[in-house]
Structures are given as structure tokens and as C-alpha cells.
C-alpha positions in Angstrom: -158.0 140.0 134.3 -159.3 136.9 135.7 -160.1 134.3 132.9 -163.3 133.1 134.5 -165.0 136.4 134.0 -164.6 137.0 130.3 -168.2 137.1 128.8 -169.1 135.2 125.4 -166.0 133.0 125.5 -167.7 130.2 123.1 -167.9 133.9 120.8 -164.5 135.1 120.9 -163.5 131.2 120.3 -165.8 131.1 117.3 -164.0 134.3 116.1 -160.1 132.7 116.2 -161.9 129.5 114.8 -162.9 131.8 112.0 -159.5 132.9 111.0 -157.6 130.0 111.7 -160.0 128.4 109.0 -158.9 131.0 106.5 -155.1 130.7 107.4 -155.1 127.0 107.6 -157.0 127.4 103.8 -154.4 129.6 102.0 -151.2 127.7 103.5 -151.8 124.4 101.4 -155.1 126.1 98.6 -152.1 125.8 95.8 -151.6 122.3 96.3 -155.0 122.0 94.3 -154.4 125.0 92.2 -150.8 124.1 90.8 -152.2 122.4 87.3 -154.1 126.2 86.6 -150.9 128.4 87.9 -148.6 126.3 85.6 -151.5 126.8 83.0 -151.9 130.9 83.1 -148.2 131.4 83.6 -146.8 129.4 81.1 -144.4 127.7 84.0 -143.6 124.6 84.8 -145.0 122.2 87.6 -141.9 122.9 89.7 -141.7 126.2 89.4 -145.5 126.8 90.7 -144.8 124.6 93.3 -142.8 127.1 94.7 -145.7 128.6 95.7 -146.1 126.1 98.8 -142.6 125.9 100.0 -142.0 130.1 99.5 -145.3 130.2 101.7 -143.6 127.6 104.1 -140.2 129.4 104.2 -142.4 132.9 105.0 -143.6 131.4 108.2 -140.5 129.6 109.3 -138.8 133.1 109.0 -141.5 134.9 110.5 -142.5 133.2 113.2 -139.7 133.5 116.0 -138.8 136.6 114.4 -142.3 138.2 114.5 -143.2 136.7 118.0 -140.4 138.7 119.7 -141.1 142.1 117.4 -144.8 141.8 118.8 -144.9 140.5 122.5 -144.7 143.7 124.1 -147.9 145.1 122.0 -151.0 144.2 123.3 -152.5 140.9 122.1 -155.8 142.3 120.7 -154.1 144.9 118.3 -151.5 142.3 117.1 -154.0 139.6 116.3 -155.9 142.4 114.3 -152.6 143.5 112.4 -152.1 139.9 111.7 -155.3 139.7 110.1 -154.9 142.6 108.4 -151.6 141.2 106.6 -153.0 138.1 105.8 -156.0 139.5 104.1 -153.6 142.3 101.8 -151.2 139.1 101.2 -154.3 137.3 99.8 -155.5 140.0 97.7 -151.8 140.6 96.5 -151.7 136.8 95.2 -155.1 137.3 93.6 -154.3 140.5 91.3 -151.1 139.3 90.7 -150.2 139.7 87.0 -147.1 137.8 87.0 -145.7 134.9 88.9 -143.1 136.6 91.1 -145.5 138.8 92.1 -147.5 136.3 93.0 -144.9 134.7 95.2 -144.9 137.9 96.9 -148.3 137.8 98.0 -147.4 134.3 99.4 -144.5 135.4 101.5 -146.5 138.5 103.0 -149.4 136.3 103.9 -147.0 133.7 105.4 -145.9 136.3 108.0 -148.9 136.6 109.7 -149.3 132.6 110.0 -146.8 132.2 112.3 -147.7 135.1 114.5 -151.3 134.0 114.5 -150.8 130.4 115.4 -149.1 131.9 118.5 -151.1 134.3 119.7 -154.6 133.2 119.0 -153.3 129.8 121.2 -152.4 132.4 123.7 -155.7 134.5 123.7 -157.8 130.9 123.4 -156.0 130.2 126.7 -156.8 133.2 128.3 -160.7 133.5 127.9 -161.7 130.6 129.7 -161.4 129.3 132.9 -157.6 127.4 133.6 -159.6 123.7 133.3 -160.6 124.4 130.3 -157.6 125.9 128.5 -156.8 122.8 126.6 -160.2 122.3 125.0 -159.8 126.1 124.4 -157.0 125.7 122.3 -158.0 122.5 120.8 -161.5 124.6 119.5 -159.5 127.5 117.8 -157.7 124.6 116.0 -160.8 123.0 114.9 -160.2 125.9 111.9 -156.9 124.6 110.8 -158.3 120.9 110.4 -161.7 122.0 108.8 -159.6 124.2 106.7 -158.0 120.7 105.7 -161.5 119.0 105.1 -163.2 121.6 103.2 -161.5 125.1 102.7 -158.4 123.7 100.0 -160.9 121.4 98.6 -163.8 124.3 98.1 -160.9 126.9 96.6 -159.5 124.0 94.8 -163.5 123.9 93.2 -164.0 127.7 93.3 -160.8 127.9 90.8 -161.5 125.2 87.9 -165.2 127.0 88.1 -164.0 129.8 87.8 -160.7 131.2 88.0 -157.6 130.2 90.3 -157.3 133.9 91.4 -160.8 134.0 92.5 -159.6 130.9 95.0 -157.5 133.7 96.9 -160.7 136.1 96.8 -162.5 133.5 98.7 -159.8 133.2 101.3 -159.8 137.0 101.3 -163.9 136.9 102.1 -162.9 135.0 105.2 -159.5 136.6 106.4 -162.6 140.0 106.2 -165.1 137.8 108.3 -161.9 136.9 110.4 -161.0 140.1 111.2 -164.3 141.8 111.9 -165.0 138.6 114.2 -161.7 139.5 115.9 -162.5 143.3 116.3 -166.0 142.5 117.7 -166.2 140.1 119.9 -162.1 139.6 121.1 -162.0 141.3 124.3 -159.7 144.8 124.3 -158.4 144.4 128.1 -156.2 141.3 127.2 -153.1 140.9 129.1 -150.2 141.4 127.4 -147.7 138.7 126.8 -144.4 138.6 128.8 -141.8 140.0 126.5 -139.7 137.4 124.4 -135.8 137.8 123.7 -134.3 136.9 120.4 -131.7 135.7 122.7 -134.5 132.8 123.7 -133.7 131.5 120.0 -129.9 131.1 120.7 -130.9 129.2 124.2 -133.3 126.8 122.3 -130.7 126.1 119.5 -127.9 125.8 121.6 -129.3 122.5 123.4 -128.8 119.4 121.7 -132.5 117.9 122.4 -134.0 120.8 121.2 -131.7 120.6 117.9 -132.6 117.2 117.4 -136.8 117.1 117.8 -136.3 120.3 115.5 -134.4 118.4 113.0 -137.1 115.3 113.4 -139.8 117.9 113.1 -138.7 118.8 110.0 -137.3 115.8 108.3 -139.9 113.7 109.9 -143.4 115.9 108.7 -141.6 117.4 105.2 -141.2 114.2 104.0 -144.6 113.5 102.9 -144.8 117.4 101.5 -142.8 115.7 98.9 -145.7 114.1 97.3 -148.7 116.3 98.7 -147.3 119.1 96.7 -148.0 117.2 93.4 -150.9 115.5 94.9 -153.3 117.2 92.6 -151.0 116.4 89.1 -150.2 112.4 90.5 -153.9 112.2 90.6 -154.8 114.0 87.6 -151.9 112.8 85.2 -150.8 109.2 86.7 -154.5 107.7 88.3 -156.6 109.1 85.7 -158.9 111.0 88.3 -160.9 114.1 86.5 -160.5 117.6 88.0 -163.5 117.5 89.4 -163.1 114.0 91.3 -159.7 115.3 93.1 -161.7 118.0 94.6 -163.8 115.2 96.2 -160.7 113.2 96.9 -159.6 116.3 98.8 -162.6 116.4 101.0 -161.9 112.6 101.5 -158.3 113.2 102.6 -158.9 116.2 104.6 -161.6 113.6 106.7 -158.4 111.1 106.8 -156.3 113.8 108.2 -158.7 115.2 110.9 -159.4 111.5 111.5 -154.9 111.0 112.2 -154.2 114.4 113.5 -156.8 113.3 116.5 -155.6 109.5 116.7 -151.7 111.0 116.5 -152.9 113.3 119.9 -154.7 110.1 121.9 -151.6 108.4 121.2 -148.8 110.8 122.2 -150.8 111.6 125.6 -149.0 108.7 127.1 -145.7 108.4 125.5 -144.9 110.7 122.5 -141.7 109.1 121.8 -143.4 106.1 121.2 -146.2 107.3 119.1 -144.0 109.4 117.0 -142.4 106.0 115.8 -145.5 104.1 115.2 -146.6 107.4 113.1 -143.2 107.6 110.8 -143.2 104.1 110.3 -146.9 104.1 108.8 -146.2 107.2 106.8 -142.9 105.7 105.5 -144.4 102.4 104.4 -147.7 103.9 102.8 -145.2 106.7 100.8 -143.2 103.3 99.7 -146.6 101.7 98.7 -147.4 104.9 96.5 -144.0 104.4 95.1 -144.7 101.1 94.0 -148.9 101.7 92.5 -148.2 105.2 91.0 -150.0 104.3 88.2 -152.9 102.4 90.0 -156.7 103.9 89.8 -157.6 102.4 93.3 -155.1 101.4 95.1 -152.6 104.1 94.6 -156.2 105.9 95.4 -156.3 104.4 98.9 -152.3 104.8 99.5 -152.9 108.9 99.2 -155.7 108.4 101.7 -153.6 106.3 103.8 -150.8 109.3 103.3 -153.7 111.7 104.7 -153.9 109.4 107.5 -150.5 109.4 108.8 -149.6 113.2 107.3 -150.5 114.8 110.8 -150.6 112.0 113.0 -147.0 113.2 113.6 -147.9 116.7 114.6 -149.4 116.4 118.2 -146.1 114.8 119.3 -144.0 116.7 117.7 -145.5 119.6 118.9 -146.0 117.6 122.2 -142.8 116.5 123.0 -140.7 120.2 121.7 -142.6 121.4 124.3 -141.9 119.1 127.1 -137.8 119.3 126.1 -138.3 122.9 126.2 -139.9 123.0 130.2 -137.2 120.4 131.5 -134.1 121.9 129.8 -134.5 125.8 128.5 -137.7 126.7 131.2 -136.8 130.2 130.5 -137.6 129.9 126.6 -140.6 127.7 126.2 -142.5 130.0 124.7 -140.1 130.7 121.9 -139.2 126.1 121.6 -142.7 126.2 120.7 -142.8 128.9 117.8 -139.2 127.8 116.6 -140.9 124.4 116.2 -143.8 125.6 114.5 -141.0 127.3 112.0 -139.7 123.7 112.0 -142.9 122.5 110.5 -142.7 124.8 107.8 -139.2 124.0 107.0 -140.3 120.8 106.6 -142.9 121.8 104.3 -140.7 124.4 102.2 -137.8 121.5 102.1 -140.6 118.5 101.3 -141.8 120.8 98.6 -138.7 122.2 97.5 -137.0 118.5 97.1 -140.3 117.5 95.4 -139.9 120.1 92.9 -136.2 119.3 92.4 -137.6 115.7 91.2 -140.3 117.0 88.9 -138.1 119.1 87.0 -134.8 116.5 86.8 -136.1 113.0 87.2 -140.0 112.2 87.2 -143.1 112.9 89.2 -143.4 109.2 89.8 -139.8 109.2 91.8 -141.2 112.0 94.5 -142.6 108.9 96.8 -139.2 107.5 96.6 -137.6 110.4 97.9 -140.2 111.3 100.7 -139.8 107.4 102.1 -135.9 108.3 102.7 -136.7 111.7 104.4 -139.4 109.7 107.0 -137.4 106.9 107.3 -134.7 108.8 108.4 -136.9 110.7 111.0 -138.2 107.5 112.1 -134.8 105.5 113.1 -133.5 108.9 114.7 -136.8 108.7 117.2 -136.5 104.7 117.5 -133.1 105.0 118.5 -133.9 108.3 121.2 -136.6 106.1 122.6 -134.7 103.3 122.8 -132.0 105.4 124.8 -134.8 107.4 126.9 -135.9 103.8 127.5 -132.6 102.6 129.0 -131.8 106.1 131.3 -135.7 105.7 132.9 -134.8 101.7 133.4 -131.6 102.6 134.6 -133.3 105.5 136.7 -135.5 103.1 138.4 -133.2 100.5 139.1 -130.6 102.9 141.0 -133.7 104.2 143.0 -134.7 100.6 143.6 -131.6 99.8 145.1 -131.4 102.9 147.2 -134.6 102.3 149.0 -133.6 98.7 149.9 -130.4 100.2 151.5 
């Protein structure tokens, strides 16, 4: 199939857009529901907040493993499975009458986020001409970060209206609109992917770079999932917004993070390395800020903004630079660096929110900042001291090919 032949591109686009919207929306739509889930279950703010990091801990398992299960099924019918997952994991969250049950319908909807992420990238790629395969990709992601802006802010609204169940009936409505998107206007003669090994995951984890921009990935991008988790209850309970404030304090951050997530990708274009230390550095300081106006009405208000800001401005690099280890040193597993680092995200998010919770339930709510400073800070001097040493191998790369032209 050539990819400069495929009709209604800007369509099939449109239809990936769709249901990344509605993936990107149930990942984080508890983080604004946690005060109603602790509310109807009579549990505590901890325990619902294991509704983020289960969800997070469902993707970082599924990902590599569901990436290999699938590649040698053609793309089409796998992106339509997905969907089909997603939308019974939503409507399994929404009827459920008890909390574990509920946790269920989290994990089976994470499954098919992984997945997704990988192969609507993939099929993005493939219905456009080769030029254009970047702002392909970049399009289908435009759901994720309007997700961000207005899908976990609108569910967030939908469920102190209403009910929080009928937040994961919304999501539902769109996984539908998702999938009959996908059916329709996804082309059926696809190619299908090159088959992936699970032996790919032992090559990627068996390299020492990889390792390490897997660790940073996930110490370095949980750490603020620390205090987003509780967002919603340091708001409520500590800055004295209303309910129906934070929901437009969520539209406000999702704007901060669209605004990041793009600044985060112009900067790593050039040097990711370098970006990815100016990014952890501004996400540590404005976590240690928060730490020290918890109980501030505006300016622990513009702090959580600021935390929006920098939340994602990590991710383009991250992603950027797993995938440019992955070419130089495992070439023959690139495609399975990149969904391992996607499941690196998530165990960010699943230890972020897990540590969080740990804090809640022994300590306070006020010490989470505390403890998501140390997790970034950490990331940060790892990466300082990697570019520093990358630094000194390309100076000392240039100065032995300096002296070998003179000879």
C-alpha cells in the first residue's frame, strides 16, 4: 500500500483523534473524582487513589506485553479490539457496585491504552505521505492533550452534577463514537506490523542506557503524580477552592499543560538531554514552592498551574531521547524501547500515585510536595550528570578528529 494514495486521511486522523480523546480522558478522570469515590464507598482518600496508579500499572503491564501478542494481527482489527476493551472497561467501572470491582474496570480499560498508543502512532504514520508522518502523529495526539484541557475537567463536572459513575458513561459515549469512527473511515487494507519478540524486551533491558532513561522516565515524570493525584482534595481542603472552581482550575491547568508539553517538544528538538534538565529543575522547584504555600488561596493556586506547566514538558524528551538510545544501540528493538518507555511513564504514574497515597494515609496530604521534589530531583541530577558526561565523550570526540585531520 503506498501511503500517498490513502483517501480521506484528515478523516481517518480525525477518527484516532477521537479515541485518543477518550483514552487520554479515563487515564487521569479520577484525579477529579477521588473526593465522590471516597464519599460512595465509604474509603479513604488513599485507598481511591488507587484508582490512578492500578490504571497506571494496567498499562505498564500491558503495553510490551500486548504489543507482541498483537503485531502479527492486522492493524485495523486490533485497533478495533482495543476499542472495544476500552469501552467494556469503562462501562465495568461505571456499574460497579463495590470498589474492587471497580478497580477492575480500571485495569481492563488500561490494557487497551497501551496497545492503542502504539498502534494508532503506527496507523497515523501510515496514511499520509512520508513528509508528513510527524504532523500525522502529532494530530492523533492532539486527543490526549485536549483530553487534558477539557475531557477530565468536563467528567470531573458531569460527576458532582450528577453522579461519578455517569463520568465513566461519558467516556463510554466517546470510546462508542471512537470505535464506529475507527470502523468507518480507518482503511481495512493496512499493512501489518513486522512481528515483535518478547525477546526485544530482554535486548532493551539488558543495555545500560536503556535501563537508565527508563529509570529517569519514571522517577523523573512520577514524581509530580505525587501531588496531581490529590490535586482535586489539596485544592478543595487546603486552598479553599469550591468544587465547582477546581473543575475550572482543571481547564486552566490542562491549557498550562498543552501549553509545556509543546514548549518541552521545541526544546528537545535540538538537544533533549539538555531540555530534560531545564524541565526537572522547574518541576522540582515549583513542587518545593507548593510545599512551602500549601495553604495559600493564590499563590499555592499559581504553583499547581506552574506544576501543569512543567508536568509534560518532560515527556517529548523522554520519549525523544528512549528512542534515539534505542536506534544507536538495540536497532533491532526500537519498536519495543518505545512501548517499554511508554510502560515507563505509567510506572511513574502508578509509583507517584502509589507513594502519594502512602503519605495521605501515614503522614499528611500537605507532605506529598515534599516527597515528589525528592523523586524529580533525583531524576534531574541523574540527567545533569549524563549530559555532563555525553558532553565530555562529543568534546573529546571532536578533539581526537581535530587532531587526526591536521596529521
Amino acid at each position: 500500500m503506498k501511503t500517498t494514495t490513502i483517501p480521506n486521511a484528515k478523516l481517518i486522523l480525525l477518527a484516532l483523534a477521537i479515541s485518543a480523546f477518550g483514552i487520554g480522558s479515563t487515564e487521569f478522570i479520577s484525579v477529579g473524582l477521588l473526593p465522590l469515590i471516597t464519599n460512595d464507598f465509604g474509603i479513604s482518600l488513599s485507598t481511591a487513589g488507587l484508582t490512578v496508579s492500578i490504571y497506571a500499572l494496567g498499562v505498564t503491564i500491558g503495553a510490551p506485553i500486548l504489543t507482541v501478542l498483537t503485531s502479527r494481527i492486522d492493524r485495523k482489527k486490533v485497533l478495533l479490539l482495543v476499542m472495544a476493551i476500552f469501552i467494556v472497561g469503562n462501562l465495568w467501572a461505571a456499574l460497579a457496585p463495590t470498589f474492587s470491582l471497580l478497580l477492575i474496570g480500571r485495569i481492563i480499560s488500561a490494557l487497551a491504552h497501551g496497545v492503542f498508543m502504539s498502534i494508532a502512532a503506527v496507523i497515523a504514520a501510515d496514511v499520509v505521505a512520508p513528509d508528513r508522518r510527524a504532523s500525522a502523529i502529532a494530530f492523533m495526539f492532539t486527543g490526549l492533550t485536549l483530553a487534558t484541557v477539557t475531557g477530565v475537567p468536563l467528567g470531573t463536572f458531569i460527576g458532582q452534577v450528577t453522579d461519578w459513575r455517569m463520568s465513566f458513561i461519558f467516556i463510554v459515549i466517546i470510546g462508542v463514537i471512537g470505535l464506529i469512527s475507527n470502523a468507518l473511515l480507518v482503511p481495512n487494507n493496512l499493512p501489518k506490523s513486522n512481528p515483535i519478540s518478547l525477546r526485544d524486551i530482554g535486548k532493551v533491558l539488558s543495555n545500560l542506557r536503556m535501563l537508565l532513561i527508563l529509570f529517569i522516565t519514571a522517577i523523573g515524570y512520577g514524581g509530580v503524580f505525587v501531588v496531581y493525584t490529590y490535586v482535586s482534595p489539596i485544592l478543595e481542603k487546603h486552598m479553599g477552592y469550591s468544587p465547582q472552581a477546581i473543575v475550572v482550575i482543571l481547564v486552566i491547568y490542562g491549557i498550562f499543560v498543552a501549553i509545556g508539553n509543546t514548549l518541552g517538544g521545541h526544546f528537545a528538538n535540538s538537544n533533549p538531554l539538555r531540555a530534560l534538565v531545564f524541565s526537572f529543575i522547574g518541576l522540582a522547584l515549583t513542587l518545593l514552592g507548593i510545599n512551602f504555600s500549601f495553604d495559600s488561596h493564590i499563590f499555592g493556586l499559581v504553583l499547581v498551574l506552574l506544576m501543569g506547566l512543567f508536568m509534560f514538558m518532560n515527556v517529548p524528551g523522554l520519549q525523544l531521547y528512549a528512542v534515539q538510545l534505542s536506534e544507536k544501540y538495540v536497532p533491532s528493538a526500537t519498536a519495543m524501547a518505545s512501548a517499554l518507555n511508554i510502560s515507563a511513564f505509567n510506572v511513574g504514574i502508578f509509583l507517584g500515585s502509589y507513594v502519594g497515597g502512602l503519605i495521605v494515609r501515614h503522614q499528611s496530604l500537605e507532605y506529598t510536595p515534599l516527597y515528589g521534589f525528592l523523586m524529580v530531583i533525583v531524576a534531574a541530577s541523574i540527567t545533569l550528570a549524563w549530559l555532563i558526561f555525553e558532553n565530555k565523550q562529543n568534546d573529546s570526540a571532536e578533539s581526537e578528529f581535530s587532531t587526526l585531520s591536521k596529521t
